[in-house]
N, C-alpha and C positions, 0 to 999 in steps of 0.2 A: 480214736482217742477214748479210754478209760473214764467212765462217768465217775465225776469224783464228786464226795458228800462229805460236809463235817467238818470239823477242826478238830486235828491232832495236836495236845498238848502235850509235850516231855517233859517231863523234871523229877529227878530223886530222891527231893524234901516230898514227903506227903502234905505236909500242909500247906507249900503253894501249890501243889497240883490240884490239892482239895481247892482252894483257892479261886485258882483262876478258871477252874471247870465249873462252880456254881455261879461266878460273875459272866461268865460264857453261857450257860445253861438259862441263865434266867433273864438273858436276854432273846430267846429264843433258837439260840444253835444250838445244831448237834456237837457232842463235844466226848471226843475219845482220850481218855487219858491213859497216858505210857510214862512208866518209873526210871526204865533204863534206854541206855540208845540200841541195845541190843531191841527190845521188846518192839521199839518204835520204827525202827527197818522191817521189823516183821507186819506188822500193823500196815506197812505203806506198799509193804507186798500183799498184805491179802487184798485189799481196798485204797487205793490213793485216795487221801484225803483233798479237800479245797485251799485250805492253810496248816499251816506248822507252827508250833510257838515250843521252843525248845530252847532248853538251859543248856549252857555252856559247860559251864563246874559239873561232869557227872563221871563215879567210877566206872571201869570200863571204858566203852566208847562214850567218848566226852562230844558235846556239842559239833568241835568243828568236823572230829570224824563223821558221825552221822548225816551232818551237812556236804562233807566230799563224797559220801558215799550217795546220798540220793541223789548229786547233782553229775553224776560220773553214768547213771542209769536215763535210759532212754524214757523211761516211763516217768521219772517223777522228777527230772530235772528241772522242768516248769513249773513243777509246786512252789507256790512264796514262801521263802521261811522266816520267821522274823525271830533273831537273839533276844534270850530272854536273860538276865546275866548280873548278880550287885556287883561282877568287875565293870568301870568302866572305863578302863586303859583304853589310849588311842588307839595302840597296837593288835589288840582285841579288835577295836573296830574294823580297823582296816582290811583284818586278817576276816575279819567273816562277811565285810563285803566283797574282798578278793576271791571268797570260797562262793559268792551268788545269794547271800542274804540282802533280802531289799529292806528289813530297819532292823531296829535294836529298842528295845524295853528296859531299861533300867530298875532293878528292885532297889528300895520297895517300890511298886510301882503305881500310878495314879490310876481310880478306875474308868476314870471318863476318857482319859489320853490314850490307853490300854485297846477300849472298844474304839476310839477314834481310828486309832490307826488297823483296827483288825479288821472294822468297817472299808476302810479308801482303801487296804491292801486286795482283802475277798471283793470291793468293785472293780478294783483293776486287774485282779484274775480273771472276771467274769467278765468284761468287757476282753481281753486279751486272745480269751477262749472264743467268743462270739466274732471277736476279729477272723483270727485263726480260721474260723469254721468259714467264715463270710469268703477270705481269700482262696480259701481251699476248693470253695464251690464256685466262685469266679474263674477260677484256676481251672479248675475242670470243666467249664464253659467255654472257656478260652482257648482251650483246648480241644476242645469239640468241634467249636467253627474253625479252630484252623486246620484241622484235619478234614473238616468239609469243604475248606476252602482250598485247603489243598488237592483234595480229590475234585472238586469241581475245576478249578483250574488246569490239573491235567485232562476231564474231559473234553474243556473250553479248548486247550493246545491241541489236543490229539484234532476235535472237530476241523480248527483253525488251519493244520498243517496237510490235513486229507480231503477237506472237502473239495467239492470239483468248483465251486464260485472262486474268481481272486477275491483278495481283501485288501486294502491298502488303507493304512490306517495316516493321517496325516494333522501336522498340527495348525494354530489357527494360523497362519502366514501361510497355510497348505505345502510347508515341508514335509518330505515322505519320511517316515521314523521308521517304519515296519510292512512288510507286503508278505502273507502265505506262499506257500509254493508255488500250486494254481496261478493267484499270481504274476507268477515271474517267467511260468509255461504260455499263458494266454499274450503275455505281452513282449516275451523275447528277451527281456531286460532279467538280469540279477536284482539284489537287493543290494549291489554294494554299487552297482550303477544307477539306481535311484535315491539310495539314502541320503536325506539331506538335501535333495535337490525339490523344485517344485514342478511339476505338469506344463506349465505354460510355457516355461522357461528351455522352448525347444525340444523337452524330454523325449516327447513322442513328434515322430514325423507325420503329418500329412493325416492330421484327423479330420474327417466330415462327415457330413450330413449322411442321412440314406438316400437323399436328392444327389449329392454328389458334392454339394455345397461346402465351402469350406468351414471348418469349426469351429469359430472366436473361442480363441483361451478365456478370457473374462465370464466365457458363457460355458466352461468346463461345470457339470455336476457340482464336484467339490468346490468351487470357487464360489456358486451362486448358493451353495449350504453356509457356509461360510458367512456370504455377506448377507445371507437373509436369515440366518437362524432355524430356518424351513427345509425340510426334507427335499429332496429332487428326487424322484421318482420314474423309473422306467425309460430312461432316455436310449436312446439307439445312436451306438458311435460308432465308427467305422476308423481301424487305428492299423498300422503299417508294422508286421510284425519280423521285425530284422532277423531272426533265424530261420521263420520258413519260407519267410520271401516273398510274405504273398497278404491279401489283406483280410483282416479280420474282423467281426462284427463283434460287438460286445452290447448288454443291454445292460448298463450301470444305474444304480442308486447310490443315492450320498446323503449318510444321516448325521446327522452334526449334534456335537455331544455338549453342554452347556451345566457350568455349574450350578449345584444346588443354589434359588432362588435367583440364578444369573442369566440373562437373555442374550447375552453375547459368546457363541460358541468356541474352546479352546481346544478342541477336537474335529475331526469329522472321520467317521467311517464310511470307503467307496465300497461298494460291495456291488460282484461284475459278472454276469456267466457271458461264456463265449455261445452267440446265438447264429455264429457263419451258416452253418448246414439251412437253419432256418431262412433267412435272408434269402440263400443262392437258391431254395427253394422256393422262395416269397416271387423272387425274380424271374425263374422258368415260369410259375402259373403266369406273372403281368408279360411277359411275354406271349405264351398264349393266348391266353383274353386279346391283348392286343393283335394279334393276329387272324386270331378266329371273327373279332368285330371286323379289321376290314375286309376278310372274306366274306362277310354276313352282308354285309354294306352293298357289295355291286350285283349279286342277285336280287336283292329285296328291292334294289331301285329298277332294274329291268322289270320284276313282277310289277314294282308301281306302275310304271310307266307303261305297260301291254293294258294294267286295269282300267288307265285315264284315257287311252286311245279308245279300248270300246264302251268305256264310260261316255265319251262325249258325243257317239252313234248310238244313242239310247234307244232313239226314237225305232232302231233297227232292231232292239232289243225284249223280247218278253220279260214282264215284271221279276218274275222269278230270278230269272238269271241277272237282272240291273239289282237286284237284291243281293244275290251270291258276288256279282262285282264289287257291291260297297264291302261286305264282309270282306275279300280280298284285300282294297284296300286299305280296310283297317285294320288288319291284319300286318301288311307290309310297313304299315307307320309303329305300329307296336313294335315287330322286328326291331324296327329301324330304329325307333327310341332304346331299346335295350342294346343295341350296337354303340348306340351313342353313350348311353351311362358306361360302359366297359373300355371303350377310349376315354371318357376322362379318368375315370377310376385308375386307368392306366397312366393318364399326365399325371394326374394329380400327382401318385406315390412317384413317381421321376421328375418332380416339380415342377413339369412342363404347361402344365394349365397357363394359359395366355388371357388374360383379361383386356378386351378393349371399351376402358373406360370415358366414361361421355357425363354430363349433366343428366341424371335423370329424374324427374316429378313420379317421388315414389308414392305419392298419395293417388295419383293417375294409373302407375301399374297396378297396383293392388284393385283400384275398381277394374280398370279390364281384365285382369284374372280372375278376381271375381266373378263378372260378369260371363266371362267365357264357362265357368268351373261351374256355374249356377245350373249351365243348358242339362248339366249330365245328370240333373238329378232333381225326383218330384217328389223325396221325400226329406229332402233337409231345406232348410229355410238361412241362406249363408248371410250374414248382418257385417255393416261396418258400426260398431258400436262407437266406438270415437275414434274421429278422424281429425288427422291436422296435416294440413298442406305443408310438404317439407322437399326438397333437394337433393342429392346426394352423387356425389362420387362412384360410377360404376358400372360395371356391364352391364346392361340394360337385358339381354339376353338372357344374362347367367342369372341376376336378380328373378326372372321371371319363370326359370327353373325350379327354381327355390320356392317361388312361392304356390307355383304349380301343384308341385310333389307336398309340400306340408299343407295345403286343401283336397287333394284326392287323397290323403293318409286320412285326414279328417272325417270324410265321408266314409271312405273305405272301412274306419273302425269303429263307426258309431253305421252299425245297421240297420238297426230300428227309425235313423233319421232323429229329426231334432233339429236344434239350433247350430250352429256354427260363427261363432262371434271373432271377428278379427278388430283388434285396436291398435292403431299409432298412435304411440306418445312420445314425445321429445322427453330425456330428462338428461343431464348432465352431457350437452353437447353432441347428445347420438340420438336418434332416431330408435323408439323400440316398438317393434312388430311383433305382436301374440296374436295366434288363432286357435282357438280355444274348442272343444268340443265335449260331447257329454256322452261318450259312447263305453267302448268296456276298458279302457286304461291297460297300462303296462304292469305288470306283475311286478312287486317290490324285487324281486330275485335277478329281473331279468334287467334292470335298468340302467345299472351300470355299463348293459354292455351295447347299449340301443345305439350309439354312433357309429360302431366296429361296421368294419366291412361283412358286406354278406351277411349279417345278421339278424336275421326275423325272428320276434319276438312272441310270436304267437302258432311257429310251426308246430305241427302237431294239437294242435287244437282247436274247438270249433270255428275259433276263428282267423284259421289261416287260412287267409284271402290271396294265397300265392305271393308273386313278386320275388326279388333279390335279395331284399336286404341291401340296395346298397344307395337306395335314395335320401335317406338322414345324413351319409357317411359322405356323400356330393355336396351336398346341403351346407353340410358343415365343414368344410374345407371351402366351397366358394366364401362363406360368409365369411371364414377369417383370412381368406385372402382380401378382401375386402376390408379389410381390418375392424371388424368386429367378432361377435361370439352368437353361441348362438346356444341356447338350454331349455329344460321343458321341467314341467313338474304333472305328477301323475296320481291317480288316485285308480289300482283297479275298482271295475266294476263302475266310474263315475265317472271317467272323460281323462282326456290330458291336455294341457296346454303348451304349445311351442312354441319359443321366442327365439329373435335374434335382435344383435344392436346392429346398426350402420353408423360411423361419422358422419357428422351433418355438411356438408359441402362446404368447405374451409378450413373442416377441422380436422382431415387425412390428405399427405401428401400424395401422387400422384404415382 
């Protein structure tokens, strides 16, 4: 738009044009004065003025020409122009507000009335224009985002339709609205045979566990987003896929979308890759594990059992070799325990681990663990810092596995020796067990992944002490078969502490 300045005054008497340019003038406007309408179309073509004050009565082009003529132009059809006129016929009126004049001045005219209205006219220009500008640059912001949002929405599609994850978008009663292609590949099904329907509702055939276990609908991803407002994360489903005919492994998240300032989800996005290739490979290694331990198993107990035969004819035996025997067999028991972690490891993930639960005085196992875990070492000092006499529900065995493996971790990772503090506390109906040490801790990077099977945390550095990696991952699958938990907190460089809970005897079914 054309910057405009000034007021243009018309009229073909010199002496109101003298007039009203000095009562203009010496209120501080600019003020151009034009005799004819010819002169004042010229005037509005070299420079558009802000306002127009023009007579009507003039030779030549007379007022309302002038007025059809700049309001017929794209450039100055927006100029105010206010009649200036001693006719004041109605018809007059009408005809110059029909032509886009927004007032009229009646000569003679008043001087205070005159600037009133030349004032409310030029601030209604100026707000008008300032409008104008204001919309014009909204308008072009508006424009901006939607054309970004248009381009991001088709990258959102393009992503949405090619990616190799399904996505299944669902609302809060977990009806399906929408599924990617992916999809509808992973799980067999269209979208015109899920839309509208919900998951539990028989959708999918024959989903369960990676135990083999069947898979409460109530306990679907989506359904527990849903009613908790909380993500689900990482779950392993096993879902029956009616076109290849064969069963599929998916590992789903479900993130649940909740309105601004709202805790109650009206959304949730399943987001799913297919992980089969992984699984049937998961399942050839626990098959061989499993295979290779009971191969391991019936030589290492023949080597025991040749070591304890001439173990027990010592007396027939020089020192040296009743030496290389005991090496033997501890050796054969080490075997033997690593055979044994590789069968559970193997029940566990086929959910076969068997617990034979009994009454057990956990404040009794712990001292004899203790006790036993104390003989293997003259440079740590192991404490029961506080103890409290308690009960519990559970394998008396598996317990003492557990608590084996998290004392020989303990020692194993503070080398320098030190303390080792273990406490029972009862608090909120469970029984809690931390043993504590002050050795070199777990690296902040590596901690998320300390439960995982086979995972040592300290491989390749000085202090990899050997081992599996699969003693936390026992640990922590007995303890929540037991229905408790079990978590550590670490400080490299300072020690770590490992706890678990137990219910207190009455307070876990059987």
């Amino acid at each position: 738009m054309t910057n405009r300045t000034g007021i243009l005054v018309v009229d073909d008497t010199s002496a109101a044009l003298k007039l009203l340019t000095d009562i203009l003038t010496a209120e501080g406007y600019q003020v151009r004065p034009a005799n004819s309408g010819e002169l004042a179309l010229a005037s509005v073509a070299a420079k558009p003025p802000e306002l127009i004050l023009l007579d009507i009565r003039m030779p030549g082009l007379d007022g309302f020409e002038v007025c059809r003529r700049l309001k017929s132009c794209e450039e100055s059809r927006d100029i105010p122009v206010i009649f200036i006129s001693a006719v004041a016929a109605l018809e007059d009126r009408v005809e110059g507000f029909a032509l886009g004049a927004v007032d009229f001045v009646s000569k003679p005219f008043q001087r205070e009335e005159l600037l009133a209205r030349v004032r409310t006219h030029l601030e209604l220009s100026r707000l008008r224009t300032s409008l104008e500008a204001r919309v014009h640059e909204r308008t072009m912001e508006l424009r901006k985002a939607y054309d970004a949002l248009r381009e991001s929405e088709e990258k959102h599609r393009s992503l949405y339709e090619t990616m190799a994850q399904g996505v299944v978008y669902q609302d809060a009663m977990g009806r399906i609205l929408s599924v990617n292609p992916a999809a509808e590949r992973i799980l067999g099904l269209t979208l015109n045979q899920m839309q509208g329907r919900v998951p539990a509702d028989h959708l999918f055939a024959d989903i369960i566990h990676e135990d083999g276990s069947t898979f409460p609908a109530e306990m679907y991803p989506c359904m527990v987003a849903l009613r908790t407002g909380a993500p689900v994360l990482s779950t392993t489903m096993g879902i029956f896929n009616p076109v290849s005919k064969d069963r599929r492994w998916i590992q789903v998240d479900a993130i649940p979308c909740c309105p601004p300032g709202g805790t109650q989800p009206t959304q949730v996005y399943v987001i799913f890759a297919d992980i089969t290739e992984i699984i049937e490979l998961d399942q050839l290694k626990d098959q061989f594990i499993l295979v290779a331990a009971h191969e391991l198993k019936t030589p290492v107990a023949i080597m025991k059992g040749y070591a304890q035969a001439l173990q027990r004819s010592a007396e027939k035996i020089s020192e040296p070799r009743r030496t290389m025997l005991d090496a033997i067999s501890r050796g054969a028991d080490r075997i033997n325990a690593i055979a044994q972690n590789l069968l559970d490891i193997s029940r566990i993930h086929r959910g076969q681990i068997q617990l034979m639960r009994e009454k057990v005085n956990l404040t009794e196992l712990v001292t004899d663990v203790t006790n036993r875990i104390a003989l293997r070492t003259d440079r740590h000092t192991i404490r029961l810092v506080r103890e409290t006499p308690v009960i519990v529900q559970g394998d008396r065995e598996r317990l003492e596995m557990v608590l084996t493996h998290l004392l020989d971790n303990a020692i194993r990772y503070s080398p320098q020796g030190g303390d080792i503090d273990i406490a029972l506390v009862v608090r909120d109906h469970a029984i809690i067990v931390s043993i504590a040490d002050h050795g070199v801790g777990i690296p902040p990077s590596k901690q998320r992944h300390i439960f995982e099977r086979f995972y040592c945390a300290h491989t390749g550095t000085p202090y990899d002490f050997g081992g599996m990696g699969v003693g936390l991952y026992i640990s922590k699958e007995i303890i929540q078969r037991h229905g408790g938990r079990m978590w550590f907190e670490s400080k490299e460089g300072k020690g770590s502490t490992f706890s678990f809970s137990l219910p207190l005897e009455g307070e876990q079914s059987a």
